[in-house]
C-alpha positions as a printed Julia matrix, in Angstrom:
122×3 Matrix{Float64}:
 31.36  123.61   81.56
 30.2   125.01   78.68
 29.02  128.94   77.89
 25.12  129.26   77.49
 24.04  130.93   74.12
 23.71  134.33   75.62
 27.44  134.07   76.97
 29.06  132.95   73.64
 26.7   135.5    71.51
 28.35  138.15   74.75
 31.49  136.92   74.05
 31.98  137.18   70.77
 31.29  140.39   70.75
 33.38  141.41   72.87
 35.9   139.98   70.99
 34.63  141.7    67.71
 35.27  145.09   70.05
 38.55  144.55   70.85
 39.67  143.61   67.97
 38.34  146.64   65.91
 39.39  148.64   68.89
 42.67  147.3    69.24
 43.39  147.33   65.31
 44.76  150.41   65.31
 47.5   149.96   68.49
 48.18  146.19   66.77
 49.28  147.44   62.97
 50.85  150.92   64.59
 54.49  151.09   63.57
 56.93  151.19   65.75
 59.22  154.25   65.42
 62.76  152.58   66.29
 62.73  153.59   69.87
 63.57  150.9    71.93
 65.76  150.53   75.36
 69.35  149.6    74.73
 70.54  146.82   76.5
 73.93  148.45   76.26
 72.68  152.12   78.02
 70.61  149.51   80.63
 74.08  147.8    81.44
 75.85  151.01   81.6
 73.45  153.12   83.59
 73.2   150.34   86.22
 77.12  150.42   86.45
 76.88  154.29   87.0
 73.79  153.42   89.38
 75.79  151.35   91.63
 79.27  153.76   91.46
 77.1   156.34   92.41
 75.37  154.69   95.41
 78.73  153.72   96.49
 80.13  157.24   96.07
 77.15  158.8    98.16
 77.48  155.93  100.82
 81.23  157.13  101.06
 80.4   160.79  101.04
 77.77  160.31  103.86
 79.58  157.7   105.96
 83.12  159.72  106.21
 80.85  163.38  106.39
 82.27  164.11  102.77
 79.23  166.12  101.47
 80.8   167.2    97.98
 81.85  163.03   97.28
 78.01  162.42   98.25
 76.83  165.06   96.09
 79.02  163.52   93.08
 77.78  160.37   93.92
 74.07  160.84   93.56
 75.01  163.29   90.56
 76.56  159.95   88.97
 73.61  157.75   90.4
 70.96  160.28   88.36
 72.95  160.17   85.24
 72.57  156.33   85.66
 69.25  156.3    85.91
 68.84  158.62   83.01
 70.73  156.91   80.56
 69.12  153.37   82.03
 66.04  154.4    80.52
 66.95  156.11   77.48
 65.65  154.72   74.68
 67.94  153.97   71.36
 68.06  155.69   68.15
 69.95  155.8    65.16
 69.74  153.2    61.55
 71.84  150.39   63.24
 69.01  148.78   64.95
 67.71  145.63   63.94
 64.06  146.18   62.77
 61.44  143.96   61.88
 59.88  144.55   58.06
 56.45  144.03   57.8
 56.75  142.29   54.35
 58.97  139.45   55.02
 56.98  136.5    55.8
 56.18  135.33   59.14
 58.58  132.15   59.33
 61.82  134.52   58.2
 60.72  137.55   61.43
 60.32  134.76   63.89
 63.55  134.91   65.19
 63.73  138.82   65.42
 59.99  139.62   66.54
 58.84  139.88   70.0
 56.85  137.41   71.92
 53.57  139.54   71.74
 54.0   139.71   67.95
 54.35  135.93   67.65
 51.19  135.47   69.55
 49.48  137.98   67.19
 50.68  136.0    64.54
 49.26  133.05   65.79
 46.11  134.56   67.01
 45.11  135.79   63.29
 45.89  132.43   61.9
 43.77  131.05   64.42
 40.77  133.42   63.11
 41.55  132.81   59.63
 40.77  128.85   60.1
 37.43  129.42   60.82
């Protein structure tokens, strides 16, 4: 069914809105701070040590092994959701061409890509 003239004219400017709104969140760079996959692995290892500890420490009436154990379980958790720093991660340059960051960019980026072609055609 199609949009009356009133709808479309509502429509596009809402999209006119958003996308002068939403310029600014689009083209802000990203600092480098992502999650690690590595501290996510590892703080889920410590996660599940820890629950184990404190199940131990509460089962046999061991209070200081529970204590360690959700001690251990917290430092999980912390480093889980840690982001990453440092010059070794793999960034995405803005001035390489679209075709060459496709592998390395995230879906949302890809569909921005495609979205601004999409304008650009008409």
């Amino acid at each position: 069914m199609p949009l009356s003239e009133q709808e479309q004219r509502l429509l596009d400017e809402m999209e006119r809105h958003l996308m002068r709104n939403d310029a600014d969140v689009v083209s802000a760079p990203r600092d480098g701070r992502t999650l690690s996959y590595r501290n996510i692995v590892y703080g889920t290892i410590l996660v599940l040590l820890g629950l184990g500890g404190l199940i131990v420490g509460v089962s046999q009436q061991l209070i200081f092994v529970g204590v360690i154990g959700f001690v251990v379980m917290l430092g999980g958790v912390i480093l889980a959701v840690t982001p990453a720093r440092g010059p070794g991660k793999a960034r995405v340059e803005p001035d390489r061409p679209a075709k060459a960051r496709s592998t390395s960019s995230s879906f949302m980026d890809r569909m921005n890509d495609r979205w601004d072609k999409r304008q650009g055609e008409r």
